[in-house]
N, C-alpha and C positions, 0 to 999 in steps of 0.2 A: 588828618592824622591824629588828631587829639581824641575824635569821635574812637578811631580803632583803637587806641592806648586805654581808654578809657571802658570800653566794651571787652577787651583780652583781661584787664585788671577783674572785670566784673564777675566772668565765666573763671578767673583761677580762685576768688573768693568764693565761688557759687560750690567749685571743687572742693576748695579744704571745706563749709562746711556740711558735706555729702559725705565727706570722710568721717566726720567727727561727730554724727548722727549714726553712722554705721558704725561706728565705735562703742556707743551707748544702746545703742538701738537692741530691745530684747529679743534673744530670739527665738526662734518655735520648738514649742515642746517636741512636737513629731520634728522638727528641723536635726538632718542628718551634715553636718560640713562635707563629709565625704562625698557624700552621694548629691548633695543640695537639690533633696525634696520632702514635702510637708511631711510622706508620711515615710518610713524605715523601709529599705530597700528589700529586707531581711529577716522577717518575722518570723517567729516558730516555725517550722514546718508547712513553712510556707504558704498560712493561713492566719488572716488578719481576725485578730478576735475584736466585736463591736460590740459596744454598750450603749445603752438609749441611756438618759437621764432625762427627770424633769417631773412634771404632773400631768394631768389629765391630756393638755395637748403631748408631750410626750408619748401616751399611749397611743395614742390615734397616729403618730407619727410613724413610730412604731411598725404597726400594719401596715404603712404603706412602705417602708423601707426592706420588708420581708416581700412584699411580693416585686419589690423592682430588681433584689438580689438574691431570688429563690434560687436561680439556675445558677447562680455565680461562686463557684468551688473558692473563689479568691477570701471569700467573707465568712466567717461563724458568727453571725448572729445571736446575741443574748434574748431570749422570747421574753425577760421579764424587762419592766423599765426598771431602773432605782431609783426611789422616788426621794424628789425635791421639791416638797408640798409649796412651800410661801416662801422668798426672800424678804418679804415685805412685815410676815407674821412675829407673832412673840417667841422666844425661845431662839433664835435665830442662832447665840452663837452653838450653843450644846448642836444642835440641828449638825451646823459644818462639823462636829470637833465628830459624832456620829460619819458622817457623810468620809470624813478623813480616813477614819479605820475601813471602812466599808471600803474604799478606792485601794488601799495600800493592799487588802487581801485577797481583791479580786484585779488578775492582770490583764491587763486589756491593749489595743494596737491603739483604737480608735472609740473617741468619745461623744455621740452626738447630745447637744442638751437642747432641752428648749424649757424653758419656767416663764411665770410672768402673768397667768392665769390667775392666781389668788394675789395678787400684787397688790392691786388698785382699790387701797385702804390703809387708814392713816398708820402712819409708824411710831409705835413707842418710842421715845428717843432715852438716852443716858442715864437724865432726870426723874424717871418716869412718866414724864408729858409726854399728852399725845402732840404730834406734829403730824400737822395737815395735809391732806395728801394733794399732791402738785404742787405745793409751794416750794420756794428756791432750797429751802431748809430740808425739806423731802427730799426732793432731789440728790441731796450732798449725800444725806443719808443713806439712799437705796444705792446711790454710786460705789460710796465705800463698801455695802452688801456685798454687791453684786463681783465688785474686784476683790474679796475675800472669798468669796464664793469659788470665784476661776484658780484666783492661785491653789486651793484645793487640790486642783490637778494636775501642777508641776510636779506631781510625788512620780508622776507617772511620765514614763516617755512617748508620749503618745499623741500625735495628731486631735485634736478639738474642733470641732465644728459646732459654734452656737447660731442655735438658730431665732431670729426677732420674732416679735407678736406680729399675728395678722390684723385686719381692720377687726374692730367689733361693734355689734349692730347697738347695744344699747351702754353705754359711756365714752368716756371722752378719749375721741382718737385724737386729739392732741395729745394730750396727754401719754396715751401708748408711742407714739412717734418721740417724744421726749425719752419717754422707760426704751425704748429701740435705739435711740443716738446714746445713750450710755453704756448699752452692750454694746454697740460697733466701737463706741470709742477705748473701753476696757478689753474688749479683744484686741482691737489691733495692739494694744500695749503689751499683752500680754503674749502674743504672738498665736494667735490662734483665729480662724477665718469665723466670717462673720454670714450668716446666712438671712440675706432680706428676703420676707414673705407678705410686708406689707403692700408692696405695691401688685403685687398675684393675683390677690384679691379683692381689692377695689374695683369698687365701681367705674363706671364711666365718669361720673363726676368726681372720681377721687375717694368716696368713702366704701358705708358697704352697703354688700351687697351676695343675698344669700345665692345669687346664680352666679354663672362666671362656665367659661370654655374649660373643656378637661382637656386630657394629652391630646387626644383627636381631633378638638376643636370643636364639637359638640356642646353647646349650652344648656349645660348640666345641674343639677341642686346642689350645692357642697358645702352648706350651712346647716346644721339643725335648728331648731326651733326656737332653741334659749340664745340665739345669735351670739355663741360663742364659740363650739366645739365644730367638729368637721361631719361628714356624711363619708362611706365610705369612698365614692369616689372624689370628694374633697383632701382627705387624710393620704392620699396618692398623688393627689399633684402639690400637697404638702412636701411629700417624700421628694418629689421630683426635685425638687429647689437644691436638696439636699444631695443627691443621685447625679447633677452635673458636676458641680467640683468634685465628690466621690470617684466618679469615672475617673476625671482627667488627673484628677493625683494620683490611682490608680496604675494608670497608665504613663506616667511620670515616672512613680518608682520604678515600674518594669525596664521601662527603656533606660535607666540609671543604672540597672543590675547588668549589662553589656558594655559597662564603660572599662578598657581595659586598667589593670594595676587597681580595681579599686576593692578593698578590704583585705582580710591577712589571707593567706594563701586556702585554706579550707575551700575558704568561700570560692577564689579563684577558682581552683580546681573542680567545684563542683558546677559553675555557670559557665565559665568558659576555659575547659580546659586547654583549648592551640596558645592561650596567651598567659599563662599560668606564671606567676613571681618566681624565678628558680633560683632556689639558694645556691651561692658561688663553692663549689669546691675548694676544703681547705688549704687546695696546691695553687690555687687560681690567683692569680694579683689583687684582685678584689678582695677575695677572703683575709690577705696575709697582710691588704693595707701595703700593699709596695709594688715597686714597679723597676726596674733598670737602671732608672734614675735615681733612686732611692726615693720619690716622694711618691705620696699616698694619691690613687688616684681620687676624681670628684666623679662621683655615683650621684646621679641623678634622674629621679623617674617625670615621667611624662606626666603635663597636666590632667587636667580635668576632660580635655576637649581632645588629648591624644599629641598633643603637640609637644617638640620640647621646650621646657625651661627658658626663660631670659636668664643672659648672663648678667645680669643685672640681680637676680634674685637669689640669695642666700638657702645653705641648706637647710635651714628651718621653716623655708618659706617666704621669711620676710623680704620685702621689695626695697633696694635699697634708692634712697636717695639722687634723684639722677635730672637734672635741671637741663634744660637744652635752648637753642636759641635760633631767631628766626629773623632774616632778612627783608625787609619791606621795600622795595620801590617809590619812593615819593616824589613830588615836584617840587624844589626849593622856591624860596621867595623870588631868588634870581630868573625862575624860569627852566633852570637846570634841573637833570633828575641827580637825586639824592638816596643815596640808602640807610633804614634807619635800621639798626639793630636790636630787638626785644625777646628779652629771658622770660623762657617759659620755666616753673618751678613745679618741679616735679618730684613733691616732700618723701621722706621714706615713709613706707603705708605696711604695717603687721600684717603676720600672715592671716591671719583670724578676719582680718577687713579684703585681704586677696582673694579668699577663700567663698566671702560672701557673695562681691561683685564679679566672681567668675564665673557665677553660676550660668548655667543654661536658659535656666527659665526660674525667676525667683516665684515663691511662695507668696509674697504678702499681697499690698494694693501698689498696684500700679497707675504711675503717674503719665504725662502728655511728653511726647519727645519734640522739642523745639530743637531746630537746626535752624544754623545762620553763616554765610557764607563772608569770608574774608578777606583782603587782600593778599595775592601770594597763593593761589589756588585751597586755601586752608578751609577745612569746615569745623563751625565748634556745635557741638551737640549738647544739651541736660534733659533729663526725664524728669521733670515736677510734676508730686500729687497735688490740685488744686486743695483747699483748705475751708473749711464749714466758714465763710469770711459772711461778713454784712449782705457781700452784693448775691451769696447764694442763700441766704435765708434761712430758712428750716430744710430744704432740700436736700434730702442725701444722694450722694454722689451716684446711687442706683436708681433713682428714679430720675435724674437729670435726662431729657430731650434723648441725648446722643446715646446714651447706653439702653436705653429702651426700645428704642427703633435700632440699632446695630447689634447690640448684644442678646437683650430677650426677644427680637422682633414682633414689637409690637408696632400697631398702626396707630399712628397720630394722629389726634383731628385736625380736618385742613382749616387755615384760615378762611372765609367765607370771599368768594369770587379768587382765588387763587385756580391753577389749573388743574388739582385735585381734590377741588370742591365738585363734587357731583347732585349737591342737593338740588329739588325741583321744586318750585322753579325759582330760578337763579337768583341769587340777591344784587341788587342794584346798590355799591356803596358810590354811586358817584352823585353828585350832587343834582339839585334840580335843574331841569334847563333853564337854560338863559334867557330871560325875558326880553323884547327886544324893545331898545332903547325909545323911551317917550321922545316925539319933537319937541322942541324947545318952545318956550311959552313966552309970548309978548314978541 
């Protein structure tokens, strides 16, 4: 009994603080509450205008994102980048406060960036010293660049997609894997998705490597010569990185634009007129706020999923406060059965936090769903994202085992004598035979 008291306390503390992360938690530029998807259900003319940003990999990026959304009526395409020479370089702040006006008078849906190419060289710092590049002091430095860099584009309501450094053949890919966990970690702050392209193109052993499989699977060149920039069919499976969460947000907004009641009526009427908001006539009881009884009726529209309302939830949305309790079966010390009674707390949660966790399918990173079963037929559920801890290393959560083999389907190497090791001929990890035992001597 004390184990289940003790495991229910665990999961209601694990709940408040999920709430109180979601409370703080920033959210995405492109993030619509209405519609809860990354990128605006709703765009102009029903044509998302995109802009590249960045340097040299930028351009090459570029080319390959026009020809994966030539045919695509959904997309305008900017043909120029705007360029983001160096975070790393002098001149840094004038550079944003430029970059600032440049963003505000050009509107855009969607923002793809990629920089990071002239990075890796030491940074002036305050004082005017130079500071070293990859020391912890750099580090801090390029940090606060780079999340100065991003907030730039809150000016803008607009979906962000940054994209990391790939391997490169001559400096230190540590070092790049460092300058990549500071973008993953300033984007996700920021609320904006994080595009890994280091593990793409590595090598078999992990570094680089100017060959590599194109979309077809073909092993292809996709490196030029100075082991830095892309080859044309390189700069496309650059794009491609870029091109699956494009799709699938895509295709997120779309199916969000059929959600009945959602936006002002315009919009209704123009996507789905059978289910159109219809203002009440001002003979109708609604309109006049009365009824027979003399009290005003409660108008309330349908969730996000089509369903209606708890009566539990206020007309502003907010969820009110509502604690419930649950009966246990246990065995007393006597031998007897006993029942134990345990309050579940079920705090009041804003609408702005309803709003979040109702979502269909959220935007950001998604964490591992643990279930665990209870006494009393009860099941408790949480989604935790694992966290960059001791025991995972440098490893990002994109190149970990499981999301490589399920998610990019790649092929693992097998451990050696496992039963998809096929190498020839076979390796023997078993020990030497056994020698057979000497007779005893004297």
């Amino acid at each position: 009994m004390k184990v289940h008291l003790k495991r229910i306390g665990f999961w209601t503390a694990s709940l408040l603080a999920l709430l109180m992360l979601a409370l703080v938690a920033p959210a995405s530029a492109g993030d619509d509450d209405r519609s809860g998807t990354f990128l605006t259900s709703f765009p102009d003319n029903d044509v998302y205008q995109v802009t590249v940003f960045g340097d040299a990999f930028a351009d090459g990026l570029l080319g390959g994102l026009i020809q994966a959304f030539n045919a695509d009526v959904r997309l305008n395409i900017q043909r120029q980048v705007s360029p983001i020479w160096s975070v790393a370089g002098s001149g840094f702040e004038a550079k944003v406060a430029a970059l600032e006006k440049a963003i505000g008078a050009q509107p855009f849906n969607i923002a793809i960036v990629m920089v990071g190419e002239n990075d890796r060289i030491s940074i002036r710092g305050a004082d005017g010293k130079r500071i070293a590049m990859g020391s912890d002091q750099w580090i801090t430095e390029y940090t606060r660049r780079i999340d100065r860099l991003m907030r730039t584009f809150k000016r803008q309501s607009a979906g962000v997609y940054w994209v990391g450094l790939p391997t490169l053949a001559r400096g230190d890919n540590e070092l790049v894997q460092r300058m990549n966990d500071v973008m993953r970690e300033r984007a996700y702050l920021n609320g904006y998705k994080y595009i890994d392209t280091f593990q793409g193109f590595s090598g078999d052993n992990g570094g680089y490597s100017a060959y590599g499989p194109d979309l077809e699977g073909a092993i292809r060149l996709l490196r030029l010569r100075d082991g830095v920039n892309f080859t044309d069919v390189g700069n496309r499976k650059l794009a491609h990185f870029v091109e699956k969460d494009l799709r699938s947000d895509l295709m997120q907004a779309k199916a969000n634009r059929n959600i009945p009641l959602l936006g002002a009526e315009p919009e209704q009427a123009k996507i789905n007129p059978g289910n159109t908001v219809k203002t009440p006539a001002p003979s109708s009881p609604v309109a006049s706020g009365k009824q027979e009884g003399g009290k005003a009726p409660v108008v309330r529209g349908l969730s996000l999923d089509g369903t209606p309302p708890s009566s539990t939830s206020t007309a502003s949305g907010d969820q009110k406060s509502d604690n419930g309790k649950i009966v246990l079966k246990v065995a007393g010390s006597n031998g007897r059965e006993e029942t134990q009674t345990i309050e579940i707390l079920r705090p009041a949660i804003p609408a702005s936090v309803v709003a979040l966790m109702a979502r269909r399918e959220g935007s950001g990173q998604r964490g591992d769903l643990l279930v665990d079963q209870i006494a009393g037929g009860l099941t408790l559920m949480s989604s935790i994202t694992p966290s960059d801890g001791k025991d995972r290393g440098k490893l990002s959560p994109t190149q970990a085992p499981y999301f490589r083999l399920l998610v990019k389907g790649e092929r693992l190497q097998p451990k050696p004598g496992r039963a998809d090791d096929v190498t020839w001929p076979p390796k023997n990890n078993t020990t030497s035979e056994a020698k057979p035992a000497e007779p005893p001597r004297g």
